[in-house]
KEGUGU-682031 format. One record per residue (C-alpha): residue in three letters; z, y, x; residue number from 0. Coordinates in nm, 4 decimals. Example, Ala and Ser with C-alpha at 12.3 -4.5 7.8 and 13.67 -1.06 7.14 Angstrom:
BEGIN
    r         z         y         x    k
  Ala    0.7800   -0.4500    1.2300    0
  Ser    0.7140   -0.1060    1.3670    1
//
This chain:
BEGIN
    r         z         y         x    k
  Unk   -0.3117   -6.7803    8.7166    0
  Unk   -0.6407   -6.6309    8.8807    1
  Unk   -0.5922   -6.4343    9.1821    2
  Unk   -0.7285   -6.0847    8.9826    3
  Unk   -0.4054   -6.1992    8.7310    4
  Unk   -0.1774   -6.2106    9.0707    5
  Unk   -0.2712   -5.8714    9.1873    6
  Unk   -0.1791   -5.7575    8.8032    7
  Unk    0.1561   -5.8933    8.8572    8
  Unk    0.2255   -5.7471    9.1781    9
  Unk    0.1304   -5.4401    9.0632   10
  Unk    0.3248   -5.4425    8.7779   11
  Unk    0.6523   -5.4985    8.9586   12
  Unk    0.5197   -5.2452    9.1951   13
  Unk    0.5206   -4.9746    8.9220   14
  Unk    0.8571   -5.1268    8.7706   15
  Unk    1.0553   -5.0878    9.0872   16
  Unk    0.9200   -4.7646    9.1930   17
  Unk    1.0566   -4.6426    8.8923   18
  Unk    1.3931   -4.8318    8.9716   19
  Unk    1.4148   -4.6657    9.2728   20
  Unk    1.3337   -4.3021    9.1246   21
  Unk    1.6271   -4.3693    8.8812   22
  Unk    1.9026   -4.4825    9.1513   23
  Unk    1.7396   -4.1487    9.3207   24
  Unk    1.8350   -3.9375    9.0460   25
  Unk    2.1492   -4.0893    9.0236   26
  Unk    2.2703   -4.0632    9.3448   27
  Unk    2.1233   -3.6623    9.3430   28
  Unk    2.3307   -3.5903    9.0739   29
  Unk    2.6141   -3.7673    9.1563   30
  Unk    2.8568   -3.4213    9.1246   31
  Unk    2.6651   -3.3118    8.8565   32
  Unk    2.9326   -3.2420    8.5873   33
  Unk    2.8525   -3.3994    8.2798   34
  Unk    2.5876   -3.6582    8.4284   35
  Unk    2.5900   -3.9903    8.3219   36
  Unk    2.4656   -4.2525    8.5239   37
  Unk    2.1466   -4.4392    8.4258   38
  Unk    2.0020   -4.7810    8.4565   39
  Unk    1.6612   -4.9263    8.4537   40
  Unk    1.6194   -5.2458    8.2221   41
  Unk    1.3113   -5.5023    8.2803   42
  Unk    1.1369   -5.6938    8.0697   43
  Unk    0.8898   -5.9818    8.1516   44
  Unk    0.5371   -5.9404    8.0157   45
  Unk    0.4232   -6.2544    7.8112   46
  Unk    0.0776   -6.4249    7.9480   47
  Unk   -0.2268   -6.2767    7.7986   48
  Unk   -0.3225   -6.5351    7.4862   49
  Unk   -0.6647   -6.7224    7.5023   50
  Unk   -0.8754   -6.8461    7.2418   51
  Unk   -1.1546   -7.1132    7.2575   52
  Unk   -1.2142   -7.3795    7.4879   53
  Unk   -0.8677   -7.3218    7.7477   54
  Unk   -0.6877   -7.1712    7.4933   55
  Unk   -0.4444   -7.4692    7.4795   56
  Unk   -0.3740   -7.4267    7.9505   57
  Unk   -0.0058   -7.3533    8.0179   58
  Unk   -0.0312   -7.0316    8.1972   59
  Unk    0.2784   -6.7969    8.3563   60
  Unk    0.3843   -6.4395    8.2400   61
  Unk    0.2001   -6.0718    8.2894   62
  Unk    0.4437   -5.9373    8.5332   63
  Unk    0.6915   -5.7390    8.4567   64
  Unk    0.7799   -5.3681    8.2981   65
  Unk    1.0457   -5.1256    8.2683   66
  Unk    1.1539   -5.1791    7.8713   67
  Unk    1.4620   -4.8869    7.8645   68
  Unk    1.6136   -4.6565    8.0982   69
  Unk    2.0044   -4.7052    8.0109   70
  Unk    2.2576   -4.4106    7.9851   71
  Unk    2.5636   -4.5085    8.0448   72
  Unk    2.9049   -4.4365    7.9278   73
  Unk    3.1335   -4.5685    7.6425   74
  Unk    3.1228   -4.3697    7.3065   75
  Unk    3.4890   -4.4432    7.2584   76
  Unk    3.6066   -4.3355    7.5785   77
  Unk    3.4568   -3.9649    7.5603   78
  Unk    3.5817   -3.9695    7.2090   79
  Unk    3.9311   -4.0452    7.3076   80
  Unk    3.9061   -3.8286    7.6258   81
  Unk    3.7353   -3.5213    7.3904   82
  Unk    4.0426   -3.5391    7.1454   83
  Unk    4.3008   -3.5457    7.3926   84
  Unk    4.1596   -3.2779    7.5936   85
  Unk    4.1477   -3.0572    7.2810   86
  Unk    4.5145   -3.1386    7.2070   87
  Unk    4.6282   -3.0458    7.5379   88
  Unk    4.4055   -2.7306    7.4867   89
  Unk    4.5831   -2.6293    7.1970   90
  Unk    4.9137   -2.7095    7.4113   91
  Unk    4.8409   -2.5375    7.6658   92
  Unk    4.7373   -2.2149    7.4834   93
  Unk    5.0555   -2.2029    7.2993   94
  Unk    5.2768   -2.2413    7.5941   95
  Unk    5.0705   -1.9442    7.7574   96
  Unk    5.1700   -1.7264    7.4461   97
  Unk    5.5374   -1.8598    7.4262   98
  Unk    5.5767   -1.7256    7.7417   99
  Unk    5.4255   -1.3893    7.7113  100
  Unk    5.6345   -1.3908    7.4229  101
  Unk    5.9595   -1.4197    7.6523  102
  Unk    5.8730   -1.1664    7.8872  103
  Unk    5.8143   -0.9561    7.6350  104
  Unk    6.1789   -0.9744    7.4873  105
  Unk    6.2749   -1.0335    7.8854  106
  Unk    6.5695   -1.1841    7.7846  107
  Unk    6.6585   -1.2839    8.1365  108
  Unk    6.4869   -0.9271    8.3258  109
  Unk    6.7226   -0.6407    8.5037  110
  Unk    6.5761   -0.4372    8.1574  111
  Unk    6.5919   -0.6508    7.9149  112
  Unk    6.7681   -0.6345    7.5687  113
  Unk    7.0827   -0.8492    7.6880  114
  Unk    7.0987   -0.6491    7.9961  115
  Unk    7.0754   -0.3430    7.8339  116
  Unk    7.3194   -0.3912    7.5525  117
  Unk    7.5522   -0.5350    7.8310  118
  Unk    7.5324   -0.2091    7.9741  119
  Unk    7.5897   -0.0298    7.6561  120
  Unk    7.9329   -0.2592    7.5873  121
  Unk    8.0229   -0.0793    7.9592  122
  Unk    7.9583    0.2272    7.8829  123
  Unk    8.1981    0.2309    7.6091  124
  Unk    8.4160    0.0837    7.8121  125
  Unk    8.3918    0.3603    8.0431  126
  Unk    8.3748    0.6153    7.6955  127
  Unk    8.7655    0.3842    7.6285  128
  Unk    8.8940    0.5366    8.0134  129
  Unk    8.7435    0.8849    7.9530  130
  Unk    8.7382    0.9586    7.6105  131
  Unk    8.7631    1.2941    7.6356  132
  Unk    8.4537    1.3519    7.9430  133
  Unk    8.1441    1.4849    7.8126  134
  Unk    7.9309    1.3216    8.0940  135
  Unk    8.1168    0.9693    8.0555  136
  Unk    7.9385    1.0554    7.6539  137
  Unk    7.6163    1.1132    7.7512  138
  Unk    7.5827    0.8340    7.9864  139
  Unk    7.7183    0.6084    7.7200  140
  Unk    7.4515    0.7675    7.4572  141
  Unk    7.1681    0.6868    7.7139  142
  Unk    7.3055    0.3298    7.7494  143
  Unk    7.2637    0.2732    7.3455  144
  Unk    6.9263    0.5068    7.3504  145
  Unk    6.8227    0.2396    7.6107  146
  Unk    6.8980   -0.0379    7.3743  147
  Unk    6.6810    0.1220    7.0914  148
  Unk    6.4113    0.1520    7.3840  149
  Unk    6.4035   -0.1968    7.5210  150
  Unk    6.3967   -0.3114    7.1018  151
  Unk    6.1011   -0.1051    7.0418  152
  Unk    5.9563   -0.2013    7.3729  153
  Unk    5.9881   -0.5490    7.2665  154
  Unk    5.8409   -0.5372    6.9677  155
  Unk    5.5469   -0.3091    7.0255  156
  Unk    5.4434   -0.5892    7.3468  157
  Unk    5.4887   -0.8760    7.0655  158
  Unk    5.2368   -0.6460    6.8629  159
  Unk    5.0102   -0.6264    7.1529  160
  Unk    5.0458   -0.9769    7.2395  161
  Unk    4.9372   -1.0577    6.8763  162
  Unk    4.6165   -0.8113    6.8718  163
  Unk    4.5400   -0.9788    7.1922  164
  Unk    4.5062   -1.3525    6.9469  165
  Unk    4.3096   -1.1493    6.7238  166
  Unk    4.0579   -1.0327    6.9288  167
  Unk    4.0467   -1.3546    7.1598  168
  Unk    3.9815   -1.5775    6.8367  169
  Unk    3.7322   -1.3672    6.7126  170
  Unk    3.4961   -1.4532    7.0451  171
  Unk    3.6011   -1.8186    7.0195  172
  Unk    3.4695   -1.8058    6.6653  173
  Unk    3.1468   -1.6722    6.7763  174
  Unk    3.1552   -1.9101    7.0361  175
  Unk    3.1411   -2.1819    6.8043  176
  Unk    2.9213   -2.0756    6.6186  177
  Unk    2.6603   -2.0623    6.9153  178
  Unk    2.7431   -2.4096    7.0434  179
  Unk    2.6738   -2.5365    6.7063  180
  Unk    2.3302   -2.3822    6.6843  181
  Unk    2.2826   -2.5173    7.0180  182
  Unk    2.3812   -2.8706    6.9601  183
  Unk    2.1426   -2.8862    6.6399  184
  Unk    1.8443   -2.7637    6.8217  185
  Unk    1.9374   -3.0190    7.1321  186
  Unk    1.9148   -3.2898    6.8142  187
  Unk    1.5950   -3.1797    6.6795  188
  Unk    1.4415   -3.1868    7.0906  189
  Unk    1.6245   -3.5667    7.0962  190
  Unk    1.4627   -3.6604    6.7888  191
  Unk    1.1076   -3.4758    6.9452  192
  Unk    1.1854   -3.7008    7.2543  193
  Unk    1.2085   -4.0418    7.1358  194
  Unk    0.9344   -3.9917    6.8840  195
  Unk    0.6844   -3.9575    7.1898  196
  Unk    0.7981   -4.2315    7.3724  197
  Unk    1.0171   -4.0369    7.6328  198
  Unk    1.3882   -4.0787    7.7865  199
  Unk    1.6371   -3.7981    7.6279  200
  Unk    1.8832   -3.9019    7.8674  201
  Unk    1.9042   -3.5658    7.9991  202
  Unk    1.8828   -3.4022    7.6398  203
  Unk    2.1892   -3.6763    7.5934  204
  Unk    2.3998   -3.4874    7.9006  205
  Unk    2.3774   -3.1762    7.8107  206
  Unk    2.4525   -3.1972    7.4254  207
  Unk    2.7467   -3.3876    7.5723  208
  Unk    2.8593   -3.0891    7.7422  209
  Unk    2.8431   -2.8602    7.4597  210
  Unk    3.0507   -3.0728    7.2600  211
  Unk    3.3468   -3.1158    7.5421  212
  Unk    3.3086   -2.7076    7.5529  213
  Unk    3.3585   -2.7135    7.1600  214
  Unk    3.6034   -2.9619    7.1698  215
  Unk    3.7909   -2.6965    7.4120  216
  Unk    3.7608   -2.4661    7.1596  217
  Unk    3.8556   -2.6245    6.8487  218
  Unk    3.9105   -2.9673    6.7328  219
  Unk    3.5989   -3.1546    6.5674  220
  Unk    3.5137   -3.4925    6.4526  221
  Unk    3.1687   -3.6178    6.6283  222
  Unk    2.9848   -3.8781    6.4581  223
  Unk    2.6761   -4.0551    6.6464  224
  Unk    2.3882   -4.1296    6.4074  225
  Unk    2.1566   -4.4093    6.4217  226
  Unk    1.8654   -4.1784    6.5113  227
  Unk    2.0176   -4.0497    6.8318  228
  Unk    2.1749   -3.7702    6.6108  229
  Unk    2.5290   -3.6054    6.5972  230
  Unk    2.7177   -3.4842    6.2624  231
  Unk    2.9970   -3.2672    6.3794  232
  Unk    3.3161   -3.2060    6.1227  233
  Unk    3.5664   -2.9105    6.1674  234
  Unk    3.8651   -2.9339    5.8905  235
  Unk    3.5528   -3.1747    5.6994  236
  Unk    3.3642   -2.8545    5.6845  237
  Unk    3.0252   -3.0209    5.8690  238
  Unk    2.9255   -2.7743    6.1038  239
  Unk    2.6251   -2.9900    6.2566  240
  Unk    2.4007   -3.2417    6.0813  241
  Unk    2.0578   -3.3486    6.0880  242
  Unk    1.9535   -3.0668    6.3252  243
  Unk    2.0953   -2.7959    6.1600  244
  Unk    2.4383   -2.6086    6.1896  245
  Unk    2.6317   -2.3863    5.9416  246
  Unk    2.8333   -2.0953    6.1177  247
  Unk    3.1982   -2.0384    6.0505  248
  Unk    3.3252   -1.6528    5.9960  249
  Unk    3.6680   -1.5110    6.1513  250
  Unk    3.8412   -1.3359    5.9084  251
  Unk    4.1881   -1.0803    5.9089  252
  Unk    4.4210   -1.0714    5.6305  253
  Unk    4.6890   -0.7924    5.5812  254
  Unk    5.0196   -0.9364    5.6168  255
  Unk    5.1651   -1.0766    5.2531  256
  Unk    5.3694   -0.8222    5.0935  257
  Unk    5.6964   -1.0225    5.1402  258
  Unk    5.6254   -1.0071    5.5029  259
  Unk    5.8050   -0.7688    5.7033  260
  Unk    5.6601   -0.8044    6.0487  261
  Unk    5.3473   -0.6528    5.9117  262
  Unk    5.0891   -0.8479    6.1565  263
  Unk    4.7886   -0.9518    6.0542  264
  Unk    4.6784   -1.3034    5.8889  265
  Unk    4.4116   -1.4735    6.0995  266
  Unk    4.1599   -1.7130    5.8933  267
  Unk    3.8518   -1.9259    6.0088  268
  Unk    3.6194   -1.8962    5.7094  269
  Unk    3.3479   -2.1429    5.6315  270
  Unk    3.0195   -2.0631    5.5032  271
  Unk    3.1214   -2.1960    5.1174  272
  Unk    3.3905   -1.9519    5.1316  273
  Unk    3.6721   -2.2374    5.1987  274
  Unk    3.9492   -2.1081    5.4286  275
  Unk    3.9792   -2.4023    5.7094  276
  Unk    4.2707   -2.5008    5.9280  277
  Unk    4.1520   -2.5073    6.2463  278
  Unk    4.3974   -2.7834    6.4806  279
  Unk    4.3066   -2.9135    6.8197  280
  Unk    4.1729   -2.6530    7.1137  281
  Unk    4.2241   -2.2698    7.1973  282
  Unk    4.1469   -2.1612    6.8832  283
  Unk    4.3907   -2.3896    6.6977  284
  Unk    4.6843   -2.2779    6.9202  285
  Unk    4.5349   -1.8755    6.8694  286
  Unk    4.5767   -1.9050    6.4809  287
  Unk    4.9285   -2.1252    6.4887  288
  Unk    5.0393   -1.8821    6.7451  289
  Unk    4.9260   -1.5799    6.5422  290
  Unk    5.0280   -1.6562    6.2044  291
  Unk    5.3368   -1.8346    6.3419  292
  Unk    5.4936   -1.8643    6.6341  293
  Unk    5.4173   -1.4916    6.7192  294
  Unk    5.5548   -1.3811    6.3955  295
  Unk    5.8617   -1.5997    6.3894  296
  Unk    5.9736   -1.4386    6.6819  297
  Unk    5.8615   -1.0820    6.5476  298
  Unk    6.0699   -1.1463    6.2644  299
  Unk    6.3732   -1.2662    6.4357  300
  Unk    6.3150   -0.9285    6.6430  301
  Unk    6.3579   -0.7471    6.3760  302
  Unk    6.6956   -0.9077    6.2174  303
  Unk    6.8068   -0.8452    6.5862  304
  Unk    6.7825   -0.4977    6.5557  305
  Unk    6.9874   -0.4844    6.2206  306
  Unk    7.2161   -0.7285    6.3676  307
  Unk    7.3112   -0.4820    6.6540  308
  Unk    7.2795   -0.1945    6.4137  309
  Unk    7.4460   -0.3052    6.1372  310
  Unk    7.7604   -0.4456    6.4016  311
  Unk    7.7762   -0.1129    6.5905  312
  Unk    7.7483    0.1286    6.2916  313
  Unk    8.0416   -0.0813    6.1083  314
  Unk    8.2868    0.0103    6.3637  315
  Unk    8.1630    0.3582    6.4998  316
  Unk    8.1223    0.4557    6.1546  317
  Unk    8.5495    0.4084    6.1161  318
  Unk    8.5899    0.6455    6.4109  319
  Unk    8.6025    0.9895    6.4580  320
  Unk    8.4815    1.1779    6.7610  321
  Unk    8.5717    1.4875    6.9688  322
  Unk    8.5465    1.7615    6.7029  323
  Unk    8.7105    1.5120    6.4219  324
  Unk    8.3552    1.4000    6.2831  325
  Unk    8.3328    1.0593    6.1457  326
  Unk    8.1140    0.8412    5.9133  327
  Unk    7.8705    0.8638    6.1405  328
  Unk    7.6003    0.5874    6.2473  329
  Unk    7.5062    0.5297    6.5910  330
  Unk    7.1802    0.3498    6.5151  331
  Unk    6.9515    0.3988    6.2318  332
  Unk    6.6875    0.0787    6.1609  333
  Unk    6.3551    0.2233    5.8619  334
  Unk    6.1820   -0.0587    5.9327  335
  Unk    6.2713   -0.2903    6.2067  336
  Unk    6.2966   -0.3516    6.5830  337
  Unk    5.9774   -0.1078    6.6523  338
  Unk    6.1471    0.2348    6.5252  339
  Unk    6.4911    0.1322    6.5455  340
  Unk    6.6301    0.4660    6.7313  341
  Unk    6.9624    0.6475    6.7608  342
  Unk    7.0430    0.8139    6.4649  343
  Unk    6.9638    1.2025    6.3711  344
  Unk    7.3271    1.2411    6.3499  345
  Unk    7.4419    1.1289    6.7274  346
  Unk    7.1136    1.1950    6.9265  347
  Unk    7.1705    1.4972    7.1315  348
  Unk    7.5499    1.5357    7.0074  349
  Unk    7.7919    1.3317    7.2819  350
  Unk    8.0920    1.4563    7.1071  351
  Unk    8.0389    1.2970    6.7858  352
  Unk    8.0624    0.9548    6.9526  353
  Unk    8.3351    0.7677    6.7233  354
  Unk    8.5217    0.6839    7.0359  355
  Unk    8.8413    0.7071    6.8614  356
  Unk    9.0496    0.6411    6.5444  357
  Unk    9.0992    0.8461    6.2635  358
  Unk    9.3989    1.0083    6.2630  359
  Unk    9.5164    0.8559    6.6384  360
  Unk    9.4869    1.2172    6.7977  361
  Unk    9.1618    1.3873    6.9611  362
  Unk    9.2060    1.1921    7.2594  363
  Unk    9.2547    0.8522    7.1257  364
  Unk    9.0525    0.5585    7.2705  365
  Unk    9.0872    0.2328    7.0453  366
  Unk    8.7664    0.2709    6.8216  367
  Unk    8.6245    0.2973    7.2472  368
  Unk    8.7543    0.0111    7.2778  369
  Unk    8.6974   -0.1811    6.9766  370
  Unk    8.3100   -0.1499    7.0455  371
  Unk    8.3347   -0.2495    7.3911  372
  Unk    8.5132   -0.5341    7.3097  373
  Unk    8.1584   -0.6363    7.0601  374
  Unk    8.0292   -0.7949    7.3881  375
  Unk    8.2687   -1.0477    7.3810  376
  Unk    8.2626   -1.1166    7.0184  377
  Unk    8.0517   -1.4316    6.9915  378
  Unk    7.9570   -1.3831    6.6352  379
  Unk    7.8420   -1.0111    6.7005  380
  Unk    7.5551   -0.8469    6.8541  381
  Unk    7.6152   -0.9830    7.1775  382
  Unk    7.6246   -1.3676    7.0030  383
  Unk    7.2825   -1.3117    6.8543  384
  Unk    7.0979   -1.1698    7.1829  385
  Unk    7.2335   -1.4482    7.2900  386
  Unk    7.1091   -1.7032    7.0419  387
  Unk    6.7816   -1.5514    7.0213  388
  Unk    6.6786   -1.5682    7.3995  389
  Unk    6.8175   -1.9049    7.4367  390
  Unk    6.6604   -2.0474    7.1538  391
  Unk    6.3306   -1.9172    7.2590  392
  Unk    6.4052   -2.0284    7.6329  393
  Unk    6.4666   -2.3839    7.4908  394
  Unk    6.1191   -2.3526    7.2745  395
  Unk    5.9311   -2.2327    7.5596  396
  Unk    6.0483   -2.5247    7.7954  397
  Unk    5.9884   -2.7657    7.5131  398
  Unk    5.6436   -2.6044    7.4861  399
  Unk    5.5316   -2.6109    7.8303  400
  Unk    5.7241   -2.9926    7.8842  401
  Unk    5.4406   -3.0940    7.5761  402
  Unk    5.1561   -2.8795    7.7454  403
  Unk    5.2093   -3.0570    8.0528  404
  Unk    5.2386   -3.4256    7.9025  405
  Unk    4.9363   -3.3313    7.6840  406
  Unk    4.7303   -3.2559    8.0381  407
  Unk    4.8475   -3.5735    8.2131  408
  Unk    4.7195   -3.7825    7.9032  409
  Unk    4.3978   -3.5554    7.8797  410
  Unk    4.3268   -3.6312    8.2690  411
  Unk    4.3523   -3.9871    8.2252  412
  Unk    4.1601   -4.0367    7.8664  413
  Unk    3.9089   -3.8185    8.0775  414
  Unk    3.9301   -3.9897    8.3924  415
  Unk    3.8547   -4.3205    8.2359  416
  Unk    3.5350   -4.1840    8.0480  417
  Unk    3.4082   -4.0820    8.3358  418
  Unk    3.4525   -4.3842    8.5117  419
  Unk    3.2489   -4.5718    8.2592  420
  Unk    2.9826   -4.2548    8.2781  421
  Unk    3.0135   -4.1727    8.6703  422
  Unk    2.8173   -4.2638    8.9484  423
  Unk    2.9258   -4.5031    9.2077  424
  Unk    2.7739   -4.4508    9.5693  425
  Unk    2.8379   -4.7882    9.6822  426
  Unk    2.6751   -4.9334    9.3403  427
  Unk    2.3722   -4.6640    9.4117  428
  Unk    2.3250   -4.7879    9.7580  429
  Unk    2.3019   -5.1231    9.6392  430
  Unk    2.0766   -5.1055    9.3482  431
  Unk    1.8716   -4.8756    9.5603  432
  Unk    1.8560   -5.1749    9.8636  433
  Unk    1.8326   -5.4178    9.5808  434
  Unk    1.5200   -5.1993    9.4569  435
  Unk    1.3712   -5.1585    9.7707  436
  Unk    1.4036   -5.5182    9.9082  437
  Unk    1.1777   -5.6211    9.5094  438
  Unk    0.9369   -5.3410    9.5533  439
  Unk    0.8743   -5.4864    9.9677  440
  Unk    0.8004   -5.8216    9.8069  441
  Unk    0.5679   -5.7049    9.5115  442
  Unk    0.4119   -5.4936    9.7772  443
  Unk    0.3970   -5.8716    9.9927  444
  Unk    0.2718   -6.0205    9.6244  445
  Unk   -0.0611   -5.8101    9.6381  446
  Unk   -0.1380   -5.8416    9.9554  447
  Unk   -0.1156   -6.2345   10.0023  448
  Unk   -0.3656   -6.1857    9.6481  449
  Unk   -0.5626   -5.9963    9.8285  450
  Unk   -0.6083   -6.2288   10.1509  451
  Unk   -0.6752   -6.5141    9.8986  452
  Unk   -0.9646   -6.3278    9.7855  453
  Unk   -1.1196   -6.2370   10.0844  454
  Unk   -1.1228   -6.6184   10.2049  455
  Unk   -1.2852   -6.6859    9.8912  456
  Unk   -1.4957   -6.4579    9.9634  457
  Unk   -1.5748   -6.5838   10.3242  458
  Unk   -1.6314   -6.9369   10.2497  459
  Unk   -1.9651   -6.8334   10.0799  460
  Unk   -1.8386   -6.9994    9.7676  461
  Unk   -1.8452   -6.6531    9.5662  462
  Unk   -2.1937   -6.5531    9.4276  463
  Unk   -2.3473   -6.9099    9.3914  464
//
């Protein structure tokens, strides 16, 4: 090796671990950066120059050295298993939210909710069974069952809310999607751009990365790596990315089916061939299940509630016969379901006619009073199906939040794993940056024992002649 070929190799490692050292640089810059991913420089050594002619059979050593790839690190499996489970516990965790809106909107367990109220109502006819014959013991008892009507209709009218509120909340995750996928493809098309002139798209790499976990939040996808660098992206096997182009997804609202009696809204997630997709996995998966079922499951049961009640109190008060001898009346009246259920035309505004007695038992006579007190005790009456209704949704909503909270611990771990295969270490930065530093000193100590070579060549005379 001449000395000229010695100051080639120096320099050569000099450029190779300068860039080395930039990388460990960046690495330890970033190292909070959320969806960085640590990077590594890999050498190659540079074969000797060939010869021809004369010396073209010497031995001779290597060229030096030079940086053949920057590395990105991280496992492909890992972020795929961390992406899926944090869209599952997304989904979870959205549907737990809702569940529980949807019990303080019955508020089984509040001061004014429907079991309170109609245990107040079973009192005041209990008071109406001591008094029959005291107009203000009547009103009070009216108000108690006009408060039951209320906290029905309240009920259902925050259930209808809390359902609009799905509608309009899926609709901007749809959009969202939609903009992440036209994001992602144009990312591919800049990756592609990238490696075609030679550069890194580490960085390109990182933040595609992050739009997928932010669309994996949303909605659960299948993500394919190509061979080119590439991602094909699957929702329901509707391909929503490909080859650097995305197709957009529509949110669409169907009446409710005719055999429906909640009346709420059908959401659907349209793709662009027209094929109605099941979106699973993320917020929006747990907005449509919650929407087009759990919501209306409970809506429904709302409903058969307020017949329940109605249908229990009106048998017996029905039999009765109040002050002035009226009787055949209904207490409650039900057109459609828990929203309008109301006191009937007949008793609202007319204490009197309250059946609290039995016909032909005298004016004053309390036993039909009674009889619908005693309702609240009646397991298999109004009182039994409150009571099955609020507990059943108390068990679903612990179930639901017991699964949103296992679904979290498994998401934190699948993630916490990824990023340890991804992350940056300090200690391992520190090292590769001494380890960097200590190789750059010596090519630096390379070139200039070269160059003292060539100066004593040059001071012997011997150059020139």
């Amino acid at each position: 090796m001449s000395n000229f070929s010695g100051l080639s190799t120096g320099y050569s490692a000099l450029l190779a671990y300068q860039r080395r050292i930039n990388v460990v640089s960046e690495n330890i810059a970033n190292i909070n950066t959320p969806g960085y991913h640590r990077q590594s420089v890999e050498l190659e050594s540079l074969a000797a120059p060939r010869t021809v002619g004369f010396w073209s059979g010497r031995l001779d050593t290597g060229g030096g050295v030079q940086v053949k790839a920057i590395n990105r690190a991280g496992s492909s499996i890992l972020e795929g298993n961390a992406r899926r489970s944090v869209s599952v516990a997304k989904q979870m965790e959205t549907e737990a939210s809702i569940m529980l809106q949807v019990e303080d909107a019955i508020g089984g367990l509040s001061d004014r909710g429907i079991r309170a109220e109609l245990d107040a109502m079973w009192n005041g006819f209990d008071d109406l069974a001591n008094l029959p014959e005291d107009l203000g013991v009547r009103r009070v008892t009216l108000e108690r069952a006009d408060a039951v009507a209320r906290s029905m209709q309240s009920a259902a009218k925050e259930l209808d809310s809390l359902h609009q509120g799905q509608l309009a909340t899926a609709e901007v995750q749809v959009s969202r999607v939609n903009e992440l996928a036209s994001s992602i493809a144009a990312l591919d098309q800049q990756i592609i751009g990238a490696q075609s002139s030679g550069a890194s798209p580490n960085a390109l790499f990182d933040q595609r990365g992050q739009m997928i976990n932010e669309l994996s939040t949303l909605v659960g996808v299948n993500v394919q790596p190509e061979g080119d660098g590439q991602v094909s992206i699957t929702l329901d096997g509707y391909l929503l990315v490909a080859e650097g182009r995305s197709r957009s997804i529509t949110f669409q609202v169907e009446p409710a089916p005719p055999t429906d009696s909640t009346g709420l809204s059908v959401i659907g997630v349209v793709a662009s061939d027209g094929r109605v997709l099941e979106p699973s996995g993320g917020s929006l998966g747990g907005l449509v299940h919650a929407a087009n079922s759990l919501i209306r499951g409970d809506r429904e049961a709302l409903d058969n509630l307020a017949v329940a009640i109605a249908d229990g109190v009106n048998a017996l008060h029905r039999s009765g016969v109040g002050l002035g001898g009226a009787t055949g009346y209904d207490l409650f009246t039900v057109p459609t379901g828990a929203v309008d259920i109301r006191l009937s035309d007949d008793l609202d505004g007319y204490p009197e006619r309250l059946a609290a007695g039995s016909v032909g038992a005298g004016a004053l006579d309390e036993s039909n009073a009674r009889a619908l007190a005693n309702l609240g005790d009646d397991p298999d009456g109004p009182t039994g199906a409150v009571s099955e209704l609020i507990d059943s949704l108390s068990v679903r909503v612990s179930a639901a939040s017991s699964r949103a909270l296992a679904a979290k611990s498994s998401a934190d771990y699948a993630t916490g794993l990824a990023d340890t295969s991804s992350g940056v270490s300090l200690d391992q930065e520190l090292t590769e940056l001494i380890t960097a530093q200590r190789s750059y000193e010596a090519a630096a100590r390379l070139i200039t024992a070269a160059d003292q070579m060539l100066q004593t060549l040059m001071s012997t005379g011997l150059v020139g002649r």
